[in-house]
GUVOMAR-725120 format. One line per 10 residues: their letters; for each residue z, y, x of C-alpha. Coordinates in steps of 0.1 Angstrom, whole numbers, m for minus. Each point is the difference from the previous one (the first is absolute). Layout:
N
A = Z:Y:X ~ ...
END
This chain:
290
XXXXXXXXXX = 661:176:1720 ~ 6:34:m21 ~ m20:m20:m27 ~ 21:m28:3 ~ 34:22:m4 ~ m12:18:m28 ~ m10:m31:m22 ~ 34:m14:15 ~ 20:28:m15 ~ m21:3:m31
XXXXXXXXXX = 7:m39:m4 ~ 37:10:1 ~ m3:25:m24 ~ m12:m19:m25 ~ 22:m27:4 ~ 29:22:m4 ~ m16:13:m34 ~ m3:m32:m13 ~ 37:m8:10 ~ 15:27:m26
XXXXXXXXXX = m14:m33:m22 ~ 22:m22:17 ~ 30:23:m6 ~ m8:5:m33 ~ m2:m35:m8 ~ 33:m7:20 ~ 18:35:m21 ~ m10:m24:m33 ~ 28:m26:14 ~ 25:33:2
XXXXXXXXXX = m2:m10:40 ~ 5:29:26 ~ 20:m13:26 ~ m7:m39:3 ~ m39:11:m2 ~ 4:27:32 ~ 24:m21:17 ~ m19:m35:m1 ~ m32:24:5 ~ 16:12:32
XXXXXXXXXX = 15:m30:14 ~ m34:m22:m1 ~ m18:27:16 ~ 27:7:25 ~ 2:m38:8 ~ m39:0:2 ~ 0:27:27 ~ 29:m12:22 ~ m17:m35:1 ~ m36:16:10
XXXXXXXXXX = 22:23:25 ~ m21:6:32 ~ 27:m5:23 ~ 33:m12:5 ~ 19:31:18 ~ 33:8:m17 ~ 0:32:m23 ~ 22:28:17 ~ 31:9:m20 ~ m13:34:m7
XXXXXXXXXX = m29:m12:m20 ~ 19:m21:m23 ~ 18:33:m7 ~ m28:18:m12 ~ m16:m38:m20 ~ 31:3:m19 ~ m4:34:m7 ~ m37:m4:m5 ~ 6:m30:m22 ~ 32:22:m22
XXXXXXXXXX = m29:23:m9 ~ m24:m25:m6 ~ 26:m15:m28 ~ 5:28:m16 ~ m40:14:m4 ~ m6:m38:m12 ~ 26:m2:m24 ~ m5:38:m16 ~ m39:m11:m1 ~ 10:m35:m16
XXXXXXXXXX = 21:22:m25 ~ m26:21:m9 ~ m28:m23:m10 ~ 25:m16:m26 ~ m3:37:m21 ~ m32:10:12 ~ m38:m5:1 ~ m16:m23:28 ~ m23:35:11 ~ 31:22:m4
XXXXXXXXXX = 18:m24:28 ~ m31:m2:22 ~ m6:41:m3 ~ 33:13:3 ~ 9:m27:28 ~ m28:20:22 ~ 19:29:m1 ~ 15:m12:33 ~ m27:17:15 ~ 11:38:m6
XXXXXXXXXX = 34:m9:m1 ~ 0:m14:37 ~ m4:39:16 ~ 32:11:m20 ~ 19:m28:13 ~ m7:8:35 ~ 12:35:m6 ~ 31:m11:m13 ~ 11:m25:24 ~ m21:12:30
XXXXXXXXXX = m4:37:m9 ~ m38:2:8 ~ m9:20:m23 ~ m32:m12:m28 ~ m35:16:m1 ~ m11:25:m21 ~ m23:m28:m20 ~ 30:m25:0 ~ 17:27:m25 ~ m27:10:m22
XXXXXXXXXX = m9:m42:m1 ~ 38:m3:m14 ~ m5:24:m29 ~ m35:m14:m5 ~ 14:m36:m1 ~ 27:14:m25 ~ m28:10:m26 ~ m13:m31:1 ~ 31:m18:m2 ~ 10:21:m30
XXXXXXXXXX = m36:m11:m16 ~ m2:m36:10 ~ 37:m4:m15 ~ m3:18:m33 ~ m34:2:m6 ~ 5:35:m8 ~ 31:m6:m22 ~ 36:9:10 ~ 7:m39:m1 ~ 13:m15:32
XXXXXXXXXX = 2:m43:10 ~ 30:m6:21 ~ m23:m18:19 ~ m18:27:14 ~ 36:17:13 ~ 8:m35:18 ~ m39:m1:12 ~ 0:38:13 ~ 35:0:17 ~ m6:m39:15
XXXXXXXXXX = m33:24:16 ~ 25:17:18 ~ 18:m29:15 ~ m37:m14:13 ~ m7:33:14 ~ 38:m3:21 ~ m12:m34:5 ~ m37:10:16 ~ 18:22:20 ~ 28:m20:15
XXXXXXXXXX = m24:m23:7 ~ m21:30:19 ~ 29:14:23 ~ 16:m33:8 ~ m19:m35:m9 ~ m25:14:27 ~ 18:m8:26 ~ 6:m35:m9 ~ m26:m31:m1 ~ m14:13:m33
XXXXXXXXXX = m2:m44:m9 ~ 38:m6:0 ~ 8:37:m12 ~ m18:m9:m32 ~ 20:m34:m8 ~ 33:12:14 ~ m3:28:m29 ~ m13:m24:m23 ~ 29:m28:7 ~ 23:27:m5
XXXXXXXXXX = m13:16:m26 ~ 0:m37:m18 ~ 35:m6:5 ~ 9:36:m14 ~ m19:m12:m33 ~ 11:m35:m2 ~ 40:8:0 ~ m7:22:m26 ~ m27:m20:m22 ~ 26:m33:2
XXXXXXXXXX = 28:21:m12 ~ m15:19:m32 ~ m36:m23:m8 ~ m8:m37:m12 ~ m11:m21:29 ~ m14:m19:m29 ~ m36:20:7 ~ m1:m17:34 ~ m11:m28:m25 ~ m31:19:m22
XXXXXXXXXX = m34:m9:15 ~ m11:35:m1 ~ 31:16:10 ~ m10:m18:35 ~ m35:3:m4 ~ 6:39:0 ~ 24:m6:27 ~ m23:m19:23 ~ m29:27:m3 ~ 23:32:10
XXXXXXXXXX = 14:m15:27 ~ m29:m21:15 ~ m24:27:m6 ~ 17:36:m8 ~ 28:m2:28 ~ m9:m24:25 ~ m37:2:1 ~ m4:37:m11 ~ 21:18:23 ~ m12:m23:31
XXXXXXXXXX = m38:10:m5 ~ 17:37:m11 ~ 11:1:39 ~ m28:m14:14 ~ m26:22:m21 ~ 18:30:7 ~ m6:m11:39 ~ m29:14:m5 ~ m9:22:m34 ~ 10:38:2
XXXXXXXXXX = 32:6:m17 ~ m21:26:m18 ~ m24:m31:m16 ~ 27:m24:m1 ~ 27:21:m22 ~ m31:0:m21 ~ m15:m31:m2 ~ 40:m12:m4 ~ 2:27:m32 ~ m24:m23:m17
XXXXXXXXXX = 27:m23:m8 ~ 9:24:m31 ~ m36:m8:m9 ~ m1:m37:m1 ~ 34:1:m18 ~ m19:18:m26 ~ m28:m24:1 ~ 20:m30:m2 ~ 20:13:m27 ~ m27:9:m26
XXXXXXXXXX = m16:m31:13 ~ 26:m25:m2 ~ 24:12:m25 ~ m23:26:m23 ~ 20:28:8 ~ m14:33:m13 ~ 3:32:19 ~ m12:32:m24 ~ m16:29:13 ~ 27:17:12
XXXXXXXXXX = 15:m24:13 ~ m33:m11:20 ~ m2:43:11 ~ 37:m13:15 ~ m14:m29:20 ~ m28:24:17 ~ 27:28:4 ~ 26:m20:17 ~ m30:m15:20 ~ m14:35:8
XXXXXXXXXX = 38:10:12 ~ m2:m34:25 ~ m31:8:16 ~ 12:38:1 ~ 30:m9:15 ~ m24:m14:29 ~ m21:29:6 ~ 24:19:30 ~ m14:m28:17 ~ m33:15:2
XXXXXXXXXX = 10:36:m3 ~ 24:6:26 ~ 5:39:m9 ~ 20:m15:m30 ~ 20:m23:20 ~ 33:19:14 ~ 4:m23:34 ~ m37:4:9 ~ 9:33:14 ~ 29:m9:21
END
């Protein structure tokens, strides 16, 4: 079974690599908010059909879907932003910055206060940030800005869905945020984008993927791998999304990374799997002594 969840969530990892493609694609059509919000809404119909049960959902979990699914529209749409100005690999990189920004939320909003490692991670993950940007120079992409602050809003996002989505049936949690999260983006996309996209054969082809296989797909086996993977492995295994962004960018669209750029990727990488390290050393981690 451990088997199993691993290959699970490295499956989901590399499908959501591969999806920076299918954002990319749908940025060439000037798309951000029609692309997330149709993206959402499929998936979100999907899950509510294949709902295990019929019970009604309590009042105070459509509170925190529509919170979840505010957040979720805003990480989407600064992500969306960012690939239009910025390498695929950038998006894929910075994006797993979530990881070391997620202890820094909790100390904000929940004041438990972030292991040693979780600080010297974000300093780390700054280098490479600074490397995998410039490539050394003093020369910034908007992009990365959007990419690195949308990081933050998945981090609030991981943990809202930490504190309260667990107390919910994790199934309808997932496509109440999604179906909120889709009508968020679609008020907006109707009011400042064509609809004419709706139209372009790749527009939905790059529509159909994400929200088949990046939302609906990926975050079910996500739950279920993580059922029974470490959160130690999993974080990991997860972090190799960055990597297959990488991949599918120099792959797929022959886009070049120089060396300092590539010293960026392993840096922010190194900062990821630093970040996961209090796991494993509790002396470092602040709450193991309590």
């Amino acid at each position: 079974m451990r088997l199993k969840a691993d290959l699970s969530l490295l499956m989901v990892s590399i499908v959501w690599g591969i999806a920076f493609l299918s954002q990319y694609y749908a940025a060439t059509f000037s798309s951000i908010y029609l692309f997330n919000g149709f993206g959402f809404l499929i998936a979100s119909i999907l899950l509510f059909l294949f709902k295990p049960n019929k019970e009604p959902i309590p009042t105070q979990q459509w509170i925190w879907m529509a919170v979840a699914g505010f957040v979720l529209f805003i990480a989407s749409a600064l992500q969306q932003i960012g690939i239009f100005t910025t390498d695929l690999a950038n998006a894929g990189f910075l994006t797993s910055l979530y990881t070391v920004f997620t202890p820094f939320v909790l100390l904000v909003f929940f004041k438990e206060k972030p292991a040693l490692l979780d600080v010297i991670a974000v300093f780390v993950a700054v280098l490479g940030a600074f490397l995998l940007s410039t490539g050394g120079k003093m020369t910034l992409h908007v992009g990365d800005i959007y990419e690195t602050i949308g990081a933050i809003f998945w981090a609030l996002h991981i943990v809202i869905l930490g504190k309260f989505a667990s107390r919910y049936n994790a199934f309808t949690f997932s496509a109440g945020q999604f179906l909120f999260g889709a009508v968020l983006n679609l008020v907006v996309g109707f009011l400042i984008e064509d609809p004419g996209v709706l139209l372009e054969p790749l527009f939905l082809g790059s529509l159909a993927f994400r929200s088949i296989f990046s939302i609906s797909i990926g975050y079910t086996f996500q739950v279920w791998g993580q059922q029974h993977t470490p959160p130690t492995d999993a974080a990991l295994i997860l972090s190799l999304e960055a990597v297959f962004a990488s991949i599918t960018g120099w792959v797929v669209l022959s886009q070049i990374l120089s060396p300092l750029q590539i010293i960026g990727c392993l840096v922010i990488f190194g900062a990821v799997l630093l970040s996961q390290l209090k796991l494993i050393i509790p002396k470092l981690n602040p709450s193991s002594n309590s």
